[in-house]
C-alpha positions as CSV (number, residue, x, y, z in Angstrom):
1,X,-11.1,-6.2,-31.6
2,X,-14.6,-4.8,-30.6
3,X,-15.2,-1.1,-30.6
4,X,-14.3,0.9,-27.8
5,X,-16.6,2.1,-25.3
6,X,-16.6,4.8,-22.6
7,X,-17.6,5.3,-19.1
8,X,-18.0,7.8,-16.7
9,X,-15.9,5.6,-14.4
10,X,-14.4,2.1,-14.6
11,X,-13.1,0.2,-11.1
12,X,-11.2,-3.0,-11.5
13,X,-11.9,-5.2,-8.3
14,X,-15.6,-6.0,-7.1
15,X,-14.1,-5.6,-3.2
16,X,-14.7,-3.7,0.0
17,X,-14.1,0.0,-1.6
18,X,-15.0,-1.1,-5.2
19,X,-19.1,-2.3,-4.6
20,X,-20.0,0.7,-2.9
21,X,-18.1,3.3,-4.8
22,X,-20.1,2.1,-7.9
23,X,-23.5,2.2,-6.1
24,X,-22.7,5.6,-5.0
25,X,-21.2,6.8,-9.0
26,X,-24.8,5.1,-10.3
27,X,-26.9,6.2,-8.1
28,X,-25.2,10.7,-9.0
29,X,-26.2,9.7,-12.3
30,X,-22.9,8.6,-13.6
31,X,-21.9,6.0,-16.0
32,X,-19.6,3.1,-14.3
33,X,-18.4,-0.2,-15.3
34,X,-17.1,-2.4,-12.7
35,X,-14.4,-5.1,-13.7
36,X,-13.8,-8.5,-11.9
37,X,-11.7,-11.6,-13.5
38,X,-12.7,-13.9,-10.1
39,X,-16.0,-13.7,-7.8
40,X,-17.6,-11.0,-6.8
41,X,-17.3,-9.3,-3.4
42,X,-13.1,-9.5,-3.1
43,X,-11.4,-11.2,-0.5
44,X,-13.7,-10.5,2.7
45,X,-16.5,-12.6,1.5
46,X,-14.8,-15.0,-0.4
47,X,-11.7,-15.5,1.5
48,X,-11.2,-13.9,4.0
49,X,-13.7,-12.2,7.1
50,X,-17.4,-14.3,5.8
51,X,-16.1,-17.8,5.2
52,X,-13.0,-17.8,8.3
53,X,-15.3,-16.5,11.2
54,X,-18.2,-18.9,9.9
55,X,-15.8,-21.8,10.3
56,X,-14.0,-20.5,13.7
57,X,-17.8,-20.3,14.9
58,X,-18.2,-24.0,14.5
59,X,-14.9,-24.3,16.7
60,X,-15.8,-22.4,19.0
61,X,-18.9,-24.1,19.2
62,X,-17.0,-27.5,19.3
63,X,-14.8,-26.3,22.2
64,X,-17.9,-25.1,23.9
65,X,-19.5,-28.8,23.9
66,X,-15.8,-30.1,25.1
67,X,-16.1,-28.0,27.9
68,X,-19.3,-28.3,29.0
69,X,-18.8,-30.2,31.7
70,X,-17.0,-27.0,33.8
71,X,-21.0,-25.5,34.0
72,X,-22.3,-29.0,35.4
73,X,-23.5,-30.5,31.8
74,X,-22.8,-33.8,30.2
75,X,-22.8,-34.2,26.9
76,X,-21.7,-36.9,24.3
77,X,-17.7,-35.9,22.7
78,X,-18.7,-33.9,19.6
79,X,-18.0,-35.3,16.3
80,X,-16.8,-33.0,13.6
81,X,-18.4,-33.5,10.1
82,X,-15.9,-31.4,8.0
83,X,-17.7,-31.4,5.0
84,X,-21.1,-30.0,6.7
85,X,-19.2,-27.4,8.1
86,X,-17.6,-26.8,4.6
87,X,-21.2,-26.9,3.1
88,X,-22.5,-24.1,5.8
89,X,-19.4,-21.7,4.9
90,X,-20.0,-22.3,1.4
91,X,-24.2,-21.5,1.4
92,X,-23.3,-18.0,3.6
93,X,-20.2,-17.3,1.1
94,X,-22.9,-17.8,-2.1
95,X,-25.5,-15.9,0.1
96,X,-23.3,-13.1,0.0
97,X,-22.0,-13.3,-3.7
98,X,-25.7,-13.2,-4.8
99,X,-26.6,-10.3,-2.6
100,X,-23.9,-8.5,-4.4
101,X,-24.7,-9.2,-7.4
102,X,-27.9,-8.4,-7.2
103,X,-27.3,-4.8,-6.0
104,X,-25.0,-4.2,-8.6
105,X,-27.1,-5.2,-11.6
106,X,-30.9,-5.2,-10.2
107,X,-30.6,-1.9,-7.1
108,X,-28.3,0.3,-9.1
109,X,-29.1,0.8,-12.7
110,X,-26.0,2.2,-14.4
111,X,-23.6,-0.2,-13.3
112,X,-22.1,-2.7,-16.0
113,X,-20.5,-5.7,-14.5
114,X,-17.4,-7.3,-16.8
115,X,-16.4,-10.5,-15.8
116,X,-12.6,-10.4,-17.2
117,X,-9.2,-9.2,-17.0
118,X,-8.1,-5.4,-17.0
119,X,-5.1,-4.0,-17.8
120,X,-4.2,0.0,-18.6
121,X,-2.7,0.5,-22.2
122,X,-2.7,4.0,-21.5
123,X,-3.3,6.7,-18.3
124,X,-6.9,6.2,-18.7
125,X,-7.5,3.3,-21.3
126,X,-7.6,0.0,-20.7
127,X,-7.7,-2.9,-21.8
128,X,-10.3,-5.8,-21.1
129,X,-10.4,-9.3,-22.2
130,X,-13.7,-11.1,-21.6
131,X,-13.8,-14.4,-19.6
132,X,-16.1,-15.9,-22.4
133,X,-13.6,-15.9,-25.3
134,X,-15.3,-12.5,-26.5
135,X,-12.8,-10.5,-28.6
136,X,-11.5,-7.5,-26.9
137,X,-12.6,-4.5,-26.0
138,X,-11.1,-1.1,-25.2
139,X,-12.6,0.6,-22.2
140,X,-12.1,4.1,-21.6
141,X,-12.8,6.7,-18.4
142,X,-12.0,10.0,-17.0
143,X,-12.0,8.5,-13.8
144,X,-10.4,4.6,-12.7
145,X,-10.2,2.9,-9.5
146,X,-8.2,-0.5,-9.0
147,X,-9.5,-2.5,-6.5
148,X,-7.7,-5.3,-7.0
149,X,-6.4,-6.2,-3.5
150,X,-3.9,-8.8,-2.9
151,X,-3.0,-12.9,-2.8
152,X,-0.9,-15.6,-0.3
153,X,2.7,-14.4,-0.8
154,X,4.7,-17.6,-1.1
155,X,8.8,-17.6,0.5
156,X,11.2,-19.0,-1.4
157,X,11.6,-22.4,0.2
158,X,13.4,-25.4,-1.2
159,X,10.8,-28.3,-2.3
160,X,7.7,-25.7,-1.2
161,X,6.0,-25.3,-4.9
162,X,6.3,-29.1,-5.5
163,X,4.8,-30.0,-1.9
164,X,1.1,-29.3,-2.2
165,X,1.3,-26.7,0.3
166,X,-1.9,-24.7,1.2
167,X,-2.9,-21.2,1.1
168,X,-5.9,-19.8,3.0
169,X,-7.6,-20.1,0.4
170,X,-7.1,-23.5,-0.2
171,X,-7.7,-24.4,3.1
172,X,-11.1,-23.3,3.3
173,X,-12.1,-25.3,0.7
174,X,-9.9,-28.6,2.3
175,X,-13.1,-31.3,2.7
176,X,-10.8,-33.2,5.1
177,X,-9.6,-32.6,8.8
178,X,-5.7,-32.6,8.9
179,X,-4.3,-35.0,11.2
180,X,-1.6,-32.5,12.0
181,X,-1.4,-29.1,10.6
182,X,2.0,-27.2,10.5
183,X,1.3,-23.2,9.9
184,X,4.1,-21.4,8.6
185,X,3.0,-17.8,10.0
186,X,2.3,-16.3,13.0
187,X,0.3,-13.1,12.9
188,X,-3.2,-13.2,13.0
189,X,-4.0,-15.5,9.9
190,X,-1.8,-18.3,11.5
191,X,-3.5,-17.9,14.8
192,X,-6.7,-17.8,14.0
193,X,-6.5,-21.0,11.7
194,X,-4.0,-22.9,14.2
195,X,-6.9,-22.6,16.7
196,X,-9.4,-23.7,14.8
197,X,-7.5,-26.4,13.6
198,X,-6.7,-27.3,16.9
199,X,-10.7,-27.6,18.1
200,X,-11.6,-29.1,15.0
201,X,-9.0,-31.9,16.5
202,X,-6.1,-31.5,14.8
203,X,-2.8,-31.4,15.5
204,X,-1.0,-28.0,15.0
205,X,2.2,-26.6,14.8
206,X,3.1,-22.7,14.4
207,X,6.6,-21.9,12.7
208,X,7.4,-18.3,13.1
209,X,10.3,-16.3,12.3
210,X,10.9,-13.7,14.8
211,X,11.2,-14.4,18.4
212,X,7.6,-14.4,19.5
213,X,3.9,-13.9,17.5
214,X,1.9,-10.8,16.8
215,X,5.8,-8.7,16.8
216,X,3.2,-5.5,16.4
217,X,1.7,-6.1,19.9
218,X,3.1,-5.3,23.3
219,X,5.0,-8.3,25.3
220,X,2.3,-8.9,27.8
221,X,0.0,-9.3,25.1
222,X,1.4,-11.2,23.1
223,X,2.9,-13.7,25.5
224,X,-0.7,-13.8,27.0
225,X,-2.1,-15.3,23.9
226,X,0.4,-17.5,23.0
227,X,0.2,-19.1,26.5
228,X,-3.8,-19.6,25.9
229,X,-3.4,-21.2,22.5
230,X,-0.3,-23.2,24.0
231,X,-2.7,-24.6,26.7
232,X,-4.9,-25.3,23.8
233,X,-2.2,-27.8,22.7
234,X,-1.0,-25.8,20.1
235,X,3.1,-26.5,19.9
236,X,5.1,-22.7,19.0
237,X,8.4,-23.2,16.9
238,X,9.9,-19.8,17.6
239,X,13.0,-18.3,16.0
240,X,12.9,-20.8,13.6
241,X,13.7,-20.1,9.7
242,X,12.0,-22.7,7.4
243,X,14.5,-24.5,4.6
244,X,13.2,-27.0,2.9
245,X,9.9,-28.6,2.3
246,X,9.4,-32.0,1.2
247,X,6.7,-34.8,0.8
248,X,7.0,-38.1,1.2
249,X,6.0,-41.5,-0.5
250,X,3.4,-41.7,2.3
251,X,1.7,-38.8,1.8
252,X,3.3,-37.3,4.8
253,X,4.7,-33.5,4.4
254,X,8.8,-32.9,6.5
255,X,9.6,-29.3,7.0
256,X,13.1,-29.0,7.7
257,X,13.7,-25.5,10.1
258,X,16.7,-24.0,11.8
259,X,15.7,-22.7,15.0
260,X,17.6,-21.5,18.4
261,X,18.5,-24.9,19.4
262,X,19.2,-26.3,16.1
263,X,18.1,-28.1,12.6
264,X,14.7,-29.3,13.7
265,X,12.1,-31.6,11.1
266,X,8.7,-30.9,11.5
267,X,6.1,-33.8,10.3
268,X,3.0,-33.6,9.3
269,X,0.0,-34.2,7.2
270,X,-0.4,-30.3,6.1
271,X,1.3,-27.0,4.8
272,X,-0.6,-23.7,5.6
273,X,1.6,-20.7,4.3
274,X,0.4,-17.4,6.4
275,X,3.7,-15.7,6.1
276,X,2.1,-12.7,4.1
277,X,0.5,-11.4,1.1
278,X,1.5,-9.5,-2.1
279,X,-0.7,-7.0,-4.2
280,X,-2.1,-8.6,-7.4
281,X,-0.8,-5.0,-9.5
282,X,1.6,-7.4,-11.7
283,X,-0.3,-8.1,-14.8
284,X,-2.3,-4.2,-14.3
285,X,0.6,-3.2,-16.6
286,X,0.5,0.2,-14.5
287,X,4.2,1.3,-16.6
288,X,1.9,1.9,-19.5
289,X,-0.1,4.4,-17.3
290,X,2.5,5.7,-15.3
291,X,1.4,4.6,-12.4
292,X,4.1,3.7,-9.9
293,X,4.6,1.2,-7.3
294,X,6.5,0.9,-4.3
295,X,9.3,-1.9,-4.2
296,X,7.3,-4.7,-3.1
297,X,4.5,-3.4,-5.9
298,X,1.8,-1.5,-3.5
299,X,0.3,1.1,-5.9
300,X,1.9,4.4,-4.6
301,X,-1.0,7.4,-3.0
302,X,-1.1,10.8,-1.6
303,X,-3.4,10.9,1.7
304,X,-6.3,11.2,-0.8
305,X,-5.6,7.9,-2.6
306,X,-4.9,9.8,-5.6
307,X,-2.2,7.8,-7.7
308,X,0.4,9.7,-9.6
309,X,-1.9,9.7,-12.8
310,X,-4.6,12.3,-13.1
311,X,-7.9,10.4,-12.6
312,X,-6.4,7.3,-11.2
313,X,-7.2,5.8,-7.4
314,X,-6.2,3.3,-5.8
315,X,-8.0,1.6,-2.7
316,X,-8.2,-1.0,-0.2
317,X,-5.2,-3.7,0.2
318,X,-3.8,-3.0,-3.4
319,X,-2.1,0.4,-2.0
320,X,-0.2,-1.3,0.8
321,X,-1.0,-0.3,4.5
322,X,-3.3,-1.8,6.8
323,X,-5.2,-4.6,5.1
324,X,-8.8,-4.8,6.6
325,X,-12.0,-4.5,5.3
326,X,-13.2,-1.6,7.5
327,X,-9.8,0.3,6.1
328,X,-10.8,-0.6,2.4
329,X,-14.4,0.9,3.2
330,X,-12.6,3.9,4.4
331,X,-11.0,3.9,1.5
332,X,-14.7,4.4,-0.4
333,X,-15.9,6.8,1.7
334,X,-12.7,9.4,1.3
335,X,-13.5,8.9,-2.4
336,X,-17.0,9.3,-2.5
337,X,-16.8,12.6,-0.1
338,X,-14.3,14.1,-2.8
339,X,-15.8,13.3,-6.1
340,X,-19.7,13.7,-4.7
341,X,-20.3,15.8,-2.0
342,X,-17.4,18.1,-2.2
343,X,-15.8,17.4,1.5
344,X,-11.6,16.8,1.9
345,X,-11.1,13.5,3.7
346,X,-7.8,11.9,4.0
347,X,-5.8,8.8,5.4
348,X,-4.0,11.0,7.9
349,X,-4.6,10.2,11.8
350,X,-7.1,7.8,10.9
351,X,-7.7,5.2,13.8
352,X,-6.8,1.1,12.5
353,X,-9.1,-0.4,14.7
354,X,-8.6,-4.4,13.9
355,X,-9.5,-7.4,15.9
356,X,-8.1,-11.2,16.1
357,X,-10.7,-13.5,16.2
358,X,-9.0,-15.9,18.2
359,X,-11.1,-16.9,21.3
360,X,-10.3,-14.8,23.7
361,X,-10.2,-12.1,21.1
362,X,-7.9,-9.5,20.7
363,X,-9.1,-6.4,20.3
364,X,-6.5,-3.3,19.4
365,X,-6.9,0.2,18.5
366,X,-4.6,3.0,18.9
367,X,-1.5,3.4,20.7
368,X,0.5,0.2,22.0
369,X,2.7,0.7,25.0
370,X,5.6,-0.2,22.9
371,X,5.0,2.5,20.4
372,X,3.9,5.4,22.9
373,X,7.8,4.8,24.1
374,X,8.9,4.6,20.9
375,X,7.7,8.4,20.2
376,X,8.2,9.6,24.0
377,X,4.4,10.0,24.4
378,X,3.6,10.5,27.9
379,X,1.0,8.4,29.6
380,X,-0.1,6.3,31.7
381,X,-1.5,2.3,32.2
382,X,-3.8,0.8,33.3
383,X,-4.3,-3.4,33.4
384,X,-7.9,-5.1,34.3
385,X,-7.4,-8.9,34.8
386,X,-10.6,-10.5,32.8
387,X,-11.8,-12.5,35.9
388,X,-12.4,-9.9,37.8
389,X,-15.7,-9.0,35.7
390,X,-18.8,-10.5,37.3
391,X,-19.7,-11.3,33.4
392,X,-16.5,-13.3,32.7
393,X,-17.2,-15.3,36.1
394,X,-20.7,-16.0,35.1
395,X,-19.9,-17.0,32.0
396,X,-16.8,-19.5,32.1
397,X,-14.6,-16.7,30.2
398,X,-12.4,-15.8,32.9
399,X,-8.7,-15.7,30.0
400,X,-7.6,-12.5,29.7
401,X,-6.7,-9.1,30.4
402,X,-7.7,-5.3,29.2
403,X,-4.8,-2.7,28.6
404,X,-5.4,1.1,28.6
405,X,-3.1,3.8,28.0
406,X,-4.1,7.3,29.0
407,X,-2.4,10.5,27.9
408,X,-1.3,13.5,30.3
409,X,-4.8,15.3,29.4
410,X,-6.8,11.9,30.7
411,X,-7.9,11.0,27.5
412,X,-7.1,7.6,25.7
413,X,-4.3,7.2,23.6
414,X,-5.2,3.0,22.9
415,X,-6.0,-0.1,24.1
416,X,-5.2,-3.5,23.8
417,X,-8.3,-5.7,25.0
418,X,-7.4,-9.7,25.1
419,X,-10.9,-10.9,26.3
420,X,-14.4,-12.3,25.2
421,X,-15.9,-10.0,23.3
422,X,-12.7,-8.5,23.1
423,X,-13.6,-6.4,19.4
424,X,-16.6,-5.2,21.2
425,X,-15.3,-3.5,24.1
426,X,-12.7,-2.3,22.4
427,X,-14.7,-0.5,20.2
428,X,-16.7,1.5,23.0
429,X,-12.9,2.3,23.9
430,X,-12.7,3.6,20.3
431,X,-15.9,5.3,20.5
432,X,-14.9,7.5,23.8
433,X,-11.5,8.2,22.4
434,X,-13.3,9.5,19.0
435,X,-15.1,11.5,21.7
436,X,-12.3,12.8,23.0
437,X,-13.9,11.4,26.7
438,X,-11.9,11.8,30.0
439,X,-11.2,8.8,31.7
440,X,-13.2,9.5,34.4
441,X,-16.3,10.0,32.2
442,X,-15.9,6.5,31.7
443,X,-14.7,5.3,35.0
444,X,-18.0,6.9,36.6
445,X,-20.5,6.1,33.8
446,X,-23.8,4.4,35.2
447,X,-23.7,1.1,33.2
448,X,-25.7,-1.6,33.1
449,X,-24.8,-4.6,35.2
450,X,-24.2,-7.6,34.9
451,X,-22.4,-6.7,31.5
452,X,-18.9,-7.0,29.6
453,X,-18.8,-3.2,29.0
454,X,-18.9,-2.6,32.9
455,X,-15.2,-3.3,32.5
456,X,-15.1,0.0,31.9
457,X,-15.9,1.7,35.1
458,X,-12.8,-0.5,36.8
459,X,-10.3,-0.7,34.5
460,X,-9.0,2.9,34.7
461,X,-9.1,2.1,39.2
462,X,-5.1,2.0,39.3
463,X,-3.3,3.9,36.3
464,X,0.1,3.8,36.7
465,X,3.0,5.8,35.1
466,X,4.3,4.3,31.9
């Protein structure tokens, strides 16, 4: 075993938290080594935000050609060459990976990248094995950060592990079009694939569980989307519990589900699993630490991210919570404004802003209507069909509607925004409830016209009671 070295910090997971925490440690003058056993940059850029929205831009783009004849143009029926639109997603995914690297080893000197596996042999000792076949080494800090985010969670499924079945992040990497996609999963991973599956020209078929899709959004909102991607030609298996998986001698995939009306079999020429992920804490060996975990193995944290251990955090996805990258950088910055700059930040009250990036989008922050009943909140609505913005008109995105709730002092309490540019103008919505705006502000705010954000001076024009 090589000789043990120490650092001022270690943080196991190159993700959204982990890369700028160890610019921020190098750049005070500390000493920090940061661990990562697969690519650089975590899930965002390699499987996740970069790589998904490159490839629902060329659907989107597809879908735009299809359509083109609603604005009075002709064009030729698109072809889709799957592996140039692979080979795009893969030069901005090793744009990215390279960019990070080089600000971890070239912009910040006193970061030392280890390309291996991590695992705690005491409360602040670990353990690291090389990728090379280097003998090894024990690491040790005063301070440790896991990073280590999460993976596709597979259900337990008769036939699924012998099927071929796809995770997400097999799928990006698929060089072929599916002739008919079934997605097991539908919250926002399963959407946003199905419809890009569906431009691309595949055939797809969403199993869920529960009753409807998105269960965390408000009936109208959901119901709303699910119609849009429905009159995509996107078919909804509702209700339905998958049982058994099985591949045939021609290739073909059956997926045996029971649903409201009865044993249904679902053919077709794909798997995608979207039914959730799980934290990748199992092989941390956190019991030699004493670090706990929650029963589904989330790394358990005070409002500071502090673990149980003295010295110990844990950020981004690996804790549990909401799992987006603007949380995870959150996540950083609470850490960095303890350790550095002597300021309390904490999880509490924070807004979970978070956007589906179907097209329309669906843009969310806040309270939901369902929850503000829930706690016997107080306030009132307000609904904004899309098509009545002279933007949406003019530019063929007339799908839609925008949802405000507004407490009893006239400030916001959330929104729900299912539109074009959906994450956009939900945002300013974010920004004037950071603000602590009146409603009014907004309603009578001089904005620039012919624009998307000029929803906002009519979408307050008939609040009702809640």
């Amino acid at each position: 075993m090589a000789e043990s070295k120490r650092f001022d910090a270690i943080i196991i997971g190159s993700g959204q938290a982990g890369n700028p925490l160890a610019y921020a440690l190098a750049d005070a003058g500390r000493c920090v080594a940061l661990i990562e056993q697969r690519h650089l940059g975590g899930s965002c850029i390699n499987y996740g935000c970069s790589p998904t929205k490159t490839l629902l831009t060329a659907a989107h783009r597809v879908h735009a050609i299809r359509t083109a004849a609603e604005l009075g143009l002709q064009a030729a029926p698109p072809v889709v060459d799957m592996p140039a639109v692979m080979a795009r997603k893969d030069a901005l995914v090793q744009q990215h990976r390279e960019g990070i690297r080089k600000n971890l080893t070239q912009e910040h000197p006193g970061i030392t990248v280890l390309h291996g596996h991590a695992a705690f042999v005491g409360p602040r000792r670990l353990m690291f094995t090389p990728q090379q076949g280097v003998e090894a080494q024990t690491l040790t800090a005063p301070l440790i950060f896991i990073n280590t985010g999460t993976r596709p969670a597979w259900p337990d499924i008769e036939g699924l592990p012998d099927a071929g079945a796809l995770t997400n992040e097999d799928l990006l990497d698929l060089p072929e079009l599916p002739e008919h996609l079934i997605i097991l999963g539908g919250s926002y991973i399963g959407l946003e694939f199905g419809q890009m599956y569906r431009r691309f020209g595949s055939r797809v078929t969403i199993v869920e569980t529960d009753a409807h899709i998105l269960d965390r959004e408000d009936p109208d909102v959901r119901t709303a989307l699910q119609e849009l991607l429905a009159g995509e030609g996107i078919e909804f298996v509702l209700g339905a519990q998958a049982r058994r998986v099985a591949r045939g001698s021609d290739g073909g995939l059956t997926v045996t589900v029971e649903a409201r009306g009865g044993t249904r079999r679902l053919r077709g020429s794909h798997l995608l699993i979207a039914t959730g992920r799980r934290p990748n804490t199992d092989t941390l060996n956190l019991t030699a630490a004493g670090i706990g975990t929650d029963e589904r193995g989330y790394i358990r944290v005070d409002d500071r991210l502090r673990t149980g251990v003295r010295g110990v955090y844990a950020l981004g996805d690996v804790k549990g919570g909401p799992q987006f990258t603007h949380i995870s950088y959150d996540d950083y910055r609470i850490v960095r404004d303890q350790l550095l700059h002597g300021r309390t930040r904490t999880t509490r009250q924070r807004p979970v802003p978070y956007v589906v990036f179907t097209e329309p989008q669906l843009g969310r922050v806040g309270l939901s209507e369902t929850e503000a009943r829930k706690q016997g909140v107080a306030y009132r609505v307000g609904n904004l069909l899309v098509h009545h913005i002279g933007r949406a008109r003019e530019t063929n995105q007339p799908a839609g509607f925008i949802k405000v709730l507004v407490g009893a002092d006239d400030r916001l309490l959330g929104a729900a925004v299912l539109s074009a540019q959906g994450g956009e103008i939900m945002s300013m919505l974010q920004i004037a409830m950071t603000g602590r705006l009146k409603y009014q502000q907004l309603q009578d705010m001089v904005l620039a016209h012919p624009s998307w954000a000029e929803a906002l001076n009519n979408v307050f024009a008939r609040l009702q009671a809640g």
